[in-house]
C-alpha positions as CSV (number, residue, x, y, z in Angstrom):
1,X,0.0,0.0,0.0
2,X,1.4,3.2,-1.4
3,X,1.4,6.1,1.6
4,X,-1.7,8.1,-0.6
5,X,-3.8,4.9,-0.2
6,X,-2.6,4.5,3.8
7,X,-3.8,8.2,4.4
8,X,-7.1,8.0,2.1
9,X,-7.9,4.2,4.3
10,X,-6.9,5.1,7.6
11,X,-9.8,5.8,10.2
12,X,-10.4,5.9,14.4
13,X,-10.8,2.1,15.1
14,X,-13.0,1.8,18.2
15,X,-13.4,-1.7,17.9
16,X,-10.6,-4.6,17.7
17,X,-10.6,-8.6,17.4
18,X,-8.7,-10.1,19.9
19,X,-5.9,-11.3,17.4
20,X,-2.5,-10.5,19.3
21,X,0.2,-8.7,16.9
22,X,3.3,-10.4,15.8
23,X,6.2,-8.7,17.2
24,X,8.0,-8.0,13.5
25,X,4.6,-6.0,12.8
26,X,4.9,-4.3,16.0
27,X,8.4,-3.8,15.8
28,X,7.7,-2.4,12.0
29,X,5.7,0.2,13.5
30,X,7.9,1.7,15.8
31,X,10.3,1.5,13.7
32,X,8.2,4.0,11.6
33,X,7.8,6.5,14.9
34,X,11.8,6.5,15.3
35,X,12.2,7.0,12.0
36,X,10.5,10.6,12.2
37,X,11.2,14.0,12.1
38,X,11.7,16.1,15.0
39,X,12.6,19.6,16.0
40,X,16.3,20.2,15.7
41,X,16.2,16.3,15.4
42,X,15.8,16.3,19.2
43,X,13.8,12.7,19.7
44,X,12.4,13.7,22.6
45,X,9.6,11.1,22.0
46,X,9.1,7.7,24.2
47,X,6.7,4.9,23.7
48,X,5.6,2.6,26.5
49,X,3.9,-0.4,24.4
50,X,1.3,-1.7,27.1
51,X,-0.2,-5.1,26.7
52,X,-0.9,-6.0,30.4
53,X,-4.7,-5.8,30.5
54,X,-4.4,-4.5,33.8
55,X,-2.9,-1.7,33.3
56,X,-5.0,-1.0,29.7
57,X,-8.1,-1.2,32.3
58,X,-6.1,1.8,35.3
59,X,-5.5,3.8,31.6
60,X,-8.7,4.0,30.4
61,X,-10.2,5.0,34.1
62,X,-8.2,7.9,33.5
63,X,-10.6,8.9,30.7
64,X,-12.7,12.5,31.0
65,X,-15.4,11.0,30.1
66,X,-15.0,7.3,30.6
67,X,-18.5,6.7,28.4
68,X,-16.6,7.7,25.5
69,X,-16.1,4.3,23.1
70,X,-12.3,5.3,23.1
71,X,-12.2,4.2,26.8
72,X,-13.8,0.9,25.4
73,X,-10.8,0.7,22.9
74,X,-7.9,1.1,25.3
75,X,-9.1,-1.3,26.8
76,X,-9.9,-4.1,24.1
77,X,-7.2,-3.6,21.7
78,X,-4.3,-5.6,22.0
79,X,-1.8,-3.3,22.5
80,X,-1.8,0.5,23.7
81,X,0.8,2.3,22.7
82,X,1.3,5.4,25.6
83,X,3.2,8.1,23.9
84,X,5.2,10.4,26.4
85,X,8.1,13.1,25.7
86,X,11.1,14.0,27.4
87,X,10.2,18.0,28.3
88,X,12.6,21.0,27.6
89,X,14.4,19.9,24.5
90,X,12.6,20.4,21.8
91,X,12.0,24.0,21.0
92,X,14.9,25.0,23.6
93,X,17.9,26.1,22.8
94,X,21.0,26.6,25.6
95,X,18.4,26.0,27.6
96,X,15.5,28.3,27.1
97,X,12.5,28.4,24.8
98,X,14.1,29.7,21.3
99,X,10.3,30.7,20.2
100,X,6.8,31.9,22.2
101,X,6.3,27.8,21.9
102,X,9.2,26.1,22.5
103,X,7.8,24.6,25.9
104,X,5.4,22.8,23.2
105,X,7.1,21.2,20.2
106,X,7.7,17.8,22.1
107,X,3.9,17.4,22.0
108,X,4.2,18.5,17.9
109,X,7.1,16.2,17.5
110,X,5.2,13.3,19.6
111,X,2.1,14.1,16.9
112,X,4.9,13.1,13.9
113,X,6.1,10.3,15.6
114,X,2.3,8.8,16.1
115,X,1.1,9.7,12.5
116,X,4.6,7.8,11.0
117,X,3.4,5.0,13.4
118,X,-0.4,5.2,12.4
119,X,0.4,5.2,8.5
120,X,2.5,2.1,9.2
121,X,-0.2,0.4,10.9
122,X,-2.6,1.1,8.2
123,X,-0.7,-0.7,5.8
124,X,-0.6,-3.4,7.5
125,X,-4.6,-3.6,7.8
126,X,-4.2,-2.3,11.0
127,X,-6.3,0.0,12.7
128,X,-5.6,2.7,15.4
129,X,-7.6,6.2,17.9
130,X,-5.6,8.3,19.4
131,X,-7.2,9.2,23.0
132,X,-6.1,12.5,24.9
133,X,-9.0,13.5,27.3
134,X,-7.4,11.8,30.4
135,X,-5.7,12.6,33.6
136,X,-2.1,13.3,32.3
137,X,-0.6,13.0,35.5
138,X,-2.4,9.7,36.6
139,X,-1.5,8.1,33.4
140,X,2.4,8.7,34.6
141,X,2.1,7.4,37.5
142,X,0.2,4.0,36.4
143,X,3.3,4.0,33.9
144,X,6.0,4.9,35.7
145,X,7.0,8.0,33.7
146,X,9.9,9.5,35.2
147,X,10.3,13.5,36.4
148,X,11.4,15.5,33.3
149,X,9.0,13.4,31.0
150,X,5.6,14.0,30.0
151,X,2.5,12.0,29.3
152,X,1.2,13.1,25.7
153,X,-1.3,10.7,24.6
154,X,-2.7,7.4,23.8
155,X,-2.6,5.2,20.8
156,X,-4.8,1.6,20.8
157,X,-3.8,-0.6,17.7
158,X,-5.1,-3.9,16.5
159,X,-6.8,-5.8,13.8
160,X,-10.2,-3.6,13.3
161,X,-13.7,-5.4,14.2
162,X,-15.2,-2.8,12.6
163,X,-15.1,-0.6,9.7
164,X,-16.1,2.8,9.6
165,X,-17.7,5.0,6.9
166,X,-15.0,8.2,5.6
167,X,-15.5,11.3,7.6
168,X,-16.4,14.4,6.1
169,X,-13.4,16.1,5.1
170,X,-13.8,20.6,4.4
171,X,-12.8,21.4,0.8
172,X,-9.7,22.5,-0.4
173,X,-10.8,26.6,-0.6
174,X,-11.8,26.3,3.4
175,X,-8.2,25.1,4.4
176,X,-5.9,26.1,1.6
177,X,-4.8,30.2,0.6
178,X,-2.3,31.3,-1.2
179,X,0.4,33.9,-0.4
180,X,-2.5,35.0,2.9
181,X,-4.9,34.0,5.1
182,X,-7.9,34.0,3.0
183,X,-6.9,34.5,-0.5
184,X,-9.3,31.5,-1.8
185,X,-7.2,31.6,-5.5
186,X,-6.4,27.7,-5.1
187,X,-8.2,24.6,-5.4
């Protein structure tokens, strides 16, 4: 599957079969998170892989809203991957923030690192949700995340038991300008 076809077929899998991965697939896939860009190649990025049903169960009674089917998914899919990033390195240099954001590219270069890994999946018929609305700093402590690391987010992935419908997607002139904001001449 070309990388066009991975992004047109991916979709939020809420739903997964029981059938474990094989570790080459898994490995595969994080291979594909290493593997991306980062700011100032910093890598701040680390993945927990969690299989222990246990601990899927303490992660998902961290949800916001724990009726969400997302909460269902952590803790049905076979394996959650719990994506946290080492904090004041990317976007710092010498120490301090180089831009107004620099506290927050670990959480853009954790967003690469998961899409790389998402795409991966895909392609090999693989489906994955990304879950965010949870008690940051309850997840670390259910996963051991050291001081000077942060919790980002969730990532469930497994064989899909379901397959849902394309979301609506806006059209090219409500997210696309040329030269400015607003100058609808493309598309």
């Amino acid at each position: 599957m070309d990388v066009m076809e991975a992004i047109g077929k991916r979709r939020s899998i809420r739903r997964y079969k029981t059938t474990p991965l094989d570790d080459k697939t898994l490995d595969t896939i994080l291979e594909a998170g290493r593997l991306a860009p980062s700011w100032s190649n910093s890598q701040t990025w680390r993945f927990i892989v969690v299989t222990d049903s246990s601990i899927k169960t303490q992660l998902a009674e961290t949800a916001i809203r724990p009726s969400n089917p997302g909460t269902k998914a952590v803790k049905m899919a076979p394996v959650v991957i719990a994506a946290c990033a080492e904090l004041n390195k990317a976007g710092f240099r010498d120490g301090a923030p180089s831009t107004d954001k620099g506290g927050y590219w670990y959480m853009f270069d954790v967003g690469l690192a998961l899409e790389n890994m998402a795409l991966a999946a895909c392609s090999f018929n693989l489906g994955t949700l990304f879950i965010g609305a949870m008690d940051a700093k309850k997840a670390e402590i259910i996963l051991g995340v050291p001081e000077g690391y942060a919790f980002v987010i969730l990532m469930t992935l497994g064989y899909p038991d379901e397959q849902p419908e394309a979301r609506p997607r806006k059209a090219p002139t409500q997210t696309v300008f040329e030269d400015r904001f607003g100058n609808i001449s493309i598309g």
